[in-house]
TIKOLDO-233008 format. One record per residue (C-alpha): z, x, y; residue in one letter. Coordinates in nm, 2 decimals, always signed. Each point is the difference from the previous one (the first is absolute). Layout:
TIKOLDO-233008
((Z,X,Y),a)
...
end
This chain:
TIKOLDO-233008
((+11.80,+10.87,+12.27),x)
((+0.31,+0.22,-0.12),x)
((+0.15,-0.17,-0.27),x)
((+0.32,+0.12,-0.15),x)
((+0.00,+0.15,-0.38),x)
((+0.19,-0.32,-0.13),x)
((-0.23,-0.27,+0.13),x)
((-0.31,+0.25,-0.10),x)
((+0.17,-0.03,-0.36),x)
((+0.02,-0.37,+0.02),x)
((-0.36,-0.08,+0.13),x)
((-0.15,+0.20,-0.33),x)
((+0.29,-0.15,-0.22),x)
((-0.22,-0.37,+0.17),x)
((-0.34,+0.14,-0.08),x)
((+0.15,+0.08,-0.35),x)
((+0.13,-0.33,-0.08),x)
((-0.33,-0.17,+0.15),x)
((-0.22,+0.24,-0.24),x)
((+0.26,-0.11,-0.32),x)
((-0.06,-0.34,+0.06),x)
((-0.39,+0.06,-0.02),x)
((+0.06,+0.12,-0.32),x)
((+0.24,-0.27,-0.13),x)
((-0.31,-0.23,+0.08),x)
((-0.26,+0.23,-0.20),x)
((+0.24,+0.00,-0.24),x)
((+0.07,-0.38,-0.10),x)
((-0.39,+0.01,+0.01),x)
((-0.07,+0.20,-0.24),x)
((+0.36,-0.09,-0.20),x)
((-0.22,-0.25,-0.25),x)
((-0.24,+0.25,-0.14),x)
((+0.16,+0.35,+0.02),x)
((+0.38,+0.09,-0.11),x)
((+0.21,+0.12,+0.19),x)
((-0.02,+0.35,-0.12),x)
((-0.31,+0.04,+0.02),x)
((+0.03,-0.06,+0.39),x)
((+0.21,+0.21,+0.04),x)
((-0.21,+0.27,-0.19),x)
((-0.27,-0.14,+0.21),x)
((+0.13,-0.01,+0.38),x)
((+0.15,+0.42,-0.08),x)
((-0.35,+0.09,-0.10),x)
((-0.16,-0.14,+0.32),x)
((+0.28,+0.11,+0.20),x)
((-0.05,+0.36,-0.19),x)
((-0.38,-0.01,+0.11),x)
((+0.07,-0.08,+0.34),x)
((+0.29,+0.27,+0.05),x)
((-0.18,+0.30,-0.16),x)
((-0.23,+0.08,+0.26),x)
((+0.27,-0.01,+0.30),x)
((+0.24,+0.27,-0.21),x)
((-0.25,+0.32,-0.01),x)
((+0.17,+0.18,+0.30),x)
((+0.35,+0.01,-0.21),x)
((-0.13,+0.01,-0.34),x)
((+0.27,+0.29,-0.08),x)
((+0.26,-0.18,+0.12),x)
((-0.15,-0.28,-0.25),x)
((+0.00,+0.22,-0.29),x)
((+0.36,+0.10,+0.04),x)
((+0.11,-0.42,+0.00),x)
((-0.06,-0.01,-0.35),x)
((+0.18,+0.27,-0.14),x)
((+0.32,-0.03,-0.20),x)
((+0.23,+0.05,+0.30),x)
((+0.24,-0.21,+0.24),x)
((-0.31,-0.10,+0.28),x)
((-0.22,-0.08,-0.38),x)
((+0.29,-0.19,-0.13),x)
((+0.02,-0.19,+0.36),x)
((-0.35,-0.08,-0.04),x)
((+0.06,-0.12,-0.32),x)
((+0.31,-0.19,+0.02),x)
((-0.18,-0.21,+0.30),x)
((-0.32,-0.07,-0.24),x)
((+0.21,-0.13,-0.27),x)
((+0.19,-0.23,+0.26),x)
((-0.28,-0.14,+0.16),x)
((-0.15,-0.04,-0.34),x)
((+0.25,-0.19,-0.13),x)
((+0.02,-0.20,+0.36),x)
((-0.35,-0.07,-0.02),x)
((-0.06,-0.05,-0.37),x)
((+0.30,-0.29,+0.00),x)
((-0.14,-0.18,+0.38),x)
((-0.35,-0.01,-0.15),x)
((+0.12,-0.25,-0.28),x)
((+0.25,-0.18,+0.24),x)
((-0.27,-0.11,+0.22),x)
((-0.27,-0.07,-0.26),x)
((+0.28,-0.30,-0.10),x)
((+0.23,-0.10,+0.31),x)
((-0.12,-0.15,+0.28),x)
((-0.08,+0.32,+0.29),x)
((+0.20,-0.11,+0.25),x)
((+0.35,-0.06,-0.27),x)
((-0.06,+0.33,-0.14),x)
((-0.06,+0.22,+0.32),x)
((+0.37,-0.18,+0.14),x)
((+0.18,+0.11,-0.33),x)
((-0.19,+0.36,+0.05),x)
((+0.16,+0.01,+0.31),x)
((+0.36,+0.14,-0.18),x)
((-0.21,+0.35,+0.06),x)
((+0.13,+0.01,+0.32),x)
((+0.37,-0.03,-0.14),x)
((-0.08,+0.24,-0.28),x)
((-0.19,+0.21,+0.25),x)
((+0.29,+0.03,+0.26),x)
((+0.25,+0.06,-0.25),x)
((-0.18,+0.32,-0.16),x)
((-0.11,+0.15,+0.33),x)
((+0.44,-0.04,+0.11),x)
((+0.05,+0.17,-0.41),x)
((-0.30,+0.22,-0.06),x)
((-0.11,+0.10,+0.38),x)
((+0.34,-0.01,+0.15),x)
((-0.19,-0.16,+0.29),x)
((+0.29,-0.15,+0.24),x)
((-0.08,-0.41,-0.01),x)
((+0.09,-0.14,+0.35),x)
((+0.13,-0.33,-0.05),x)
((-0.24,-0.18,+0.17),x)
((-0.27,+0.15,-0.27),x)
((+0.26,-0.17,-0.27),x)
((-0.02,-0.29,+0.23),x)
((-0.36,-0.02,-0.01),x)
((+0.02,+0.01,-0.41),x)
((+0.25,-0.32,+0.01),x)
((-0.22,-0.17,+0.26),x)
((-0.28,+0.04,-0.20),x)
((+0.15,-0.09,-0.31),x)
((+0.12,-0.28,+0.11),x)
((-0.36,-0.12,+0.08),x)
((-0.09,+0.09,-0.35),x)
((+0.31,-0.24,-0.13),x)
((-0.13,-0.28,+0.24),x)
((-0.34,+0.02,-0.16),x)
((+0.15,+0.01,-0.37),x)
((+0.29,-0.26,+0.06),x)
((+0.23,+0.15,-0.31),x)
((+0.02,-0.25,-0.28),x)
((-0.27,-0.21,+0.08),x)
((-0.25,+0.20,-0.24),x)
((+0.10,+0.19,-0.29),x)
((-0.04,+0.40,-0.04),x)
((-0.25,+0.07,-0.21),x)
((-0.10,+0.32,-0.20),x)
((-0.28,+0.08,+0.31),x)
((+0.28,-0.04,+0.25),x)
((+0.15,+0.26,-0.22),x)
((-0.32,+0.23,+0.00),x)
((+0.00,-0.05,+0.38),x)
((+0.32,+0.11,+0.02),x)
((-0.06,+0.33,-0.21),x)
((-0.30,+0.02,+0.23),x)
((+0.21,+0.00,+0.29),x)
((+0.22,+0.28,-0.10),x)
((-0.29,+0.23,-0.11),x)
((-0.16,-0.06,+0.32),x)
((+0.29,+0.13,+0.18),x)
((+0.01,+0.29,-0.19),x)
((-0.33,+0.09,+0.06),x)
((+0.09,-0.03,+0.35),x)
((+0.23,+0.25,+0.02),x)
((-0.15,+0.20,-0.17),x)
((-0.23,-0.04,+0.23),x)
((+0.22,+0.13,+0.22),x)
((+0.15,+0.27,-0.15),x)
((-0.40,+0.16,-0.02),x)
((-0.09,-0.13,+0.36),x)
((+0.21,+0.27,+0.15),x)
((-0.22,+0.31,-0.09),x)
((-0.32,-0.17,-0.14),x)
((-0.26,-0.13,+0.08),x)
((-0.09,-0.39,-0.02),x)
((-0.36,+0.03,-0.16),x)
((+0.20,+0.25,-0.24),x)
((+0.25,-0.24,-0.10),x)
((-0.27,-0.29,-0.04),x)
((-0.20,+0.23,-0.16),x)
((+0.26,+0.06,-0.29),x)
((+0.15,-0.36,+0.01),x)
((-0.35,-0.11,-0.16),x)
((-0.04,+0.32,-0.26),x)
((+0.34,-0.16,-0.13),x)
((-0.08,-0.33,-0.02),x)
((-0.33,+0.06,-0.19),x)
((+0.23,+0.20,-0.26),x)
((+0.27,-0.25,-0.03),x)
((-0.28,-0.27,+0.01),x)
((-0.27,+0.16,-0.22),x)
((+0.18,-0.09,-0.37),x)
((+0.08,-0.38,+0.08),x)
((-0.33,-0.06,+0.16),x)
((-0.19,+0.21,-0.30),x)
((+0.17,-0.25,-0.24),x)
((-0.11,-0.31,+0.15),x)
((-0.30,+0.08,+0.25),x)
((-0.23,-0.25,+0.12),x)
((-0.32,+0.11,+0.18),x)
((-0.04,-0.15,+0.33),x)
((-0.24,-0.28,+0.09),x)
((-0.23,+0.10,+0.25),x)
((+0.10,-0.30,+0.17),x)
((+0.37,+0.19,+0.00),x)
((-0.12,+0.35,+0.17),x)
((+0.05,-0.09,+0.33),x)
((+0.36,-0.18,+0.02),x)
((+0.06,+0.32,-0.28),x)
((-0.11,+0.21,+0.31),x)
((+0.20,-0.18,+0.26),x)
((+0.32,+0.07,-0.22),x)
((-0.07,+0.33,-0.03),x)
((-0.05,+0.11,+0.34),x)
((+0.25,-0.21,+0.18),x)
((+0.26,+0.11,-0.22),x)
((-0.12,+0.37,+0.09),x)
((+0.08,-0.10,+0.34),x)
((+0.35,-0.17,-0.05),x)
((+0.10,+0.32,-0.17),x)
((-0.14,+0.24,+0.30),x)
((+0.12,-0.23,+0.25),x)
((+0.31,+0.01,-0.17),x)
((+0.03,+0.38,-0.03),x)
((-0.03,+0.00,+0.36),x)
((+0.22,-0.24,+0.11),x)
((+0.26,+0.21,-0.22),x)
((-0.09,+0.32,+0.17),x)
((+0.07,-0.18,+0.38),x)
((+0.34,-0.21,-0.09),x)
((+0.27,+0.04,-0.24),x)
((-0.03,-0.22,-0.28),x)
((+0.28,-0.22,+0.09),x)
((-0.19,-0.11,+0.34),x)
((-0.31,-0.06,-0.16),x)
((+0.06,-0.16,-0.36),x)
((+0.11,-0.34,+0.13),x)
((-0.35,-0.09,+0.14),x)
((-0.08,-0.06,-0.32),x)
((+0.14,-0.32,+0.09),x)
((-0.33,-0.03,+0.19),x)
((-0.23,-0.05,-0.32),x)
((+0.16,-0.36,-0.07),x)
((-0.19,-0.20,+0.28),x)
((-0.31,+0.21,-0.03),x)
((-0.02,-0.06,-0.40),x)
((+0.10,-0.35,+0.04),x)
((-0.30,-0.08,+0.28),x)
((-0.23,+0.17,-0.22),x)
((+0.14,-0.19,-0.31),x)
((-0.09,-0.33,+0.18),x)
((-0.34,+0.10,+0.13),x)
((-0.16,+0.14,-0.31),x)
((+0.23,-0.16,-0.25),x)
((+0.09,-0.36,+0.15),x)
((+0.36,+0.07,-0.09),x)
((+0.17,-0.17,+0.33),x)
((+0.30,+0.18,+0.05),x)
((+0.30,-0.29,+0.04),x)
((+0.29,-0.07,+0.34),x)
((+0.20,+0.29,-0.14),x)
((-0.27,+0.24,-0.02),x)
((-0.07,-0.08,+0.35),x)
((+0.31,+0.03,+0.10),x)
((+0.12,+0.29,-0.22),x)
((-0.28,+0.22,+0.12),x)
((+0.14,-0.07,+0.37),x)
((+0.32,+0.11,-0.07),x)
((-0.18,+0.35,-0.17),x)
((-0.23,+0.02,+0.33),x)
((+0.33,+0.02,+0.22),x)
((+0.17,+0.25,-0.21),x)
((-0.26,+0.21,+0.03),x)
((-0.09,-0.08,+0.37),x)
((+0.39,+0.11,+0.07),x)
((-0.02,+0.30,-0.17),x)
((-0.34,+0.13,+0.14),x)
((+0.09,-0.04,+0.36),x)
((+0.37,+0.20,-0.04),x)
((-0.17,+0.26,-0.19),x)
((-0.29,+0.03,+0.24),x)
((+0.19,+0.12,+0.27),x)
((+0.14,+0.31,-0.23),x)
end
């Protein structure tokens, strides 16, 4: 089957989303006996262990990613933006219930569109904006505005948002002329230096009963991240950041299986309104 490059780009955006919301799980597991940091330092050092091996081949190329130039400070730039996404969702979700915090994460998308129009100069079709506002809209359904109060974690979720989406276009802005083991690769070398002071300071050694959701974590976020460095190499960024929306259902379904948190009418009824959105943007793109 020939599919086109867009619907390519969204199918590994899915698989990305799918292998985020694994780790959302491991992570509320583990969120009563290790900090935050530490799982982050955690999840980059398995990640690390499992992208070594794959990166011989362009080792050079490797080398040259961490010097003191513009592809180094690229590499940099997205390691510190996914750390400070990742850092600041790790202690929203260790407090909020999953399926609340994974709708108010779901401004990425807005953030996301709006750098990729700024930063990428991508052109955004208006049925891509139209995708943002649908899903959005799904998001507001869920939250109902001034029934609950924002909180300091809908804040953190918020700044987890926007440093997600500039980790995705970063993303990007490397995808275009290296490789996607290559960018994992050097996502997780920077998120075990931004990590490794925090975590130092307050480190708490595993349970052996933790090592295997501490596993899980660690290698389903090692595939979100290749999954989506691929989808960013097939699509522009614009097409494929609004299936993000995507992770909402999935995280609330696992939420009520391994959590008993029952997600409520308007979560059912949001996460419809998400699923069209998205629907309606994969089968116009998929014909380009």
């Amino acid at each position: 089957m020939n599919l086109s490059p867009a619907l390519q780009g969204i199918l590994w955006m899915i698989a990305s989303t799918a292998s985020f919301s694994a780790m959302i799980i491991a992570v509320r597991f583990l969120s009563d006996t290790i900090p935050p940091f530490e799982q982050v330092f955690l999840r980059s050092v398995i990640g690390l262990l499992i992208t070594v091996p794959t990166v011989f081949g362009v080792m050079r190329q490797a080398s040259r990613t961490l010097r003191p130039d513009r592809l180094g400070g690229l590499y940099m730039s997205r390691g510190l933006c996914t750390f400070t996404g990742v850092s600041a969702w790790f202690f929203a979700i260790a407090a909020m219930p999953l399926a609340e915090a994974v709708a108010l994460h779901f401004t990425l998308p807005v953030f996301g569109l709006i750098l990729s129009a700024l930063i990428l100069r991508e052109k955004v079709t208006p049925h891509r904006w139209m995708t943002v506002v649908i899903g959005f809209i799904g998001v507001l359904i869920i939250l109902r505005p001034g029934v609950a109060v924002l909180n300091y974690m809908a804040l953190a979720v918020f700044l987890s948002a926007l440093g997600y989406a500039g980790g995705d276009i970063c993303t990007k802005m490397l995808s275009r002329t290296q490789p996607s083991r290559l960018i994992v690769l050097n996502l997780n070398i920077w998120l075990i230096v931004f990590a490794a002071v925090p975590t130092a300071a307050n480190w708490h050694t595993p349970a052996l009963s933790d090592l295997p959701m501490v596993l899980v974590m660690g290698i389903t976020a090692w595939a979100a991240h290749m999954c989506l460095a691929q989808a960013m190499k097939c699509a522009d960024a614009s097409v494929v950041i609004p299936f993000e929306f995507v992770r909402l259902p999935i995280t609330a379904f696992s939420a009520y299986v391994f959590f008993t948190e029952v997600p409520g009418i308007w979560a059912i009824v949001g996460a419809g309104v998400i699923f069209f959105g998205t629907w309606r943007l994969a089968t116009r793109e998929g014909g380009h």
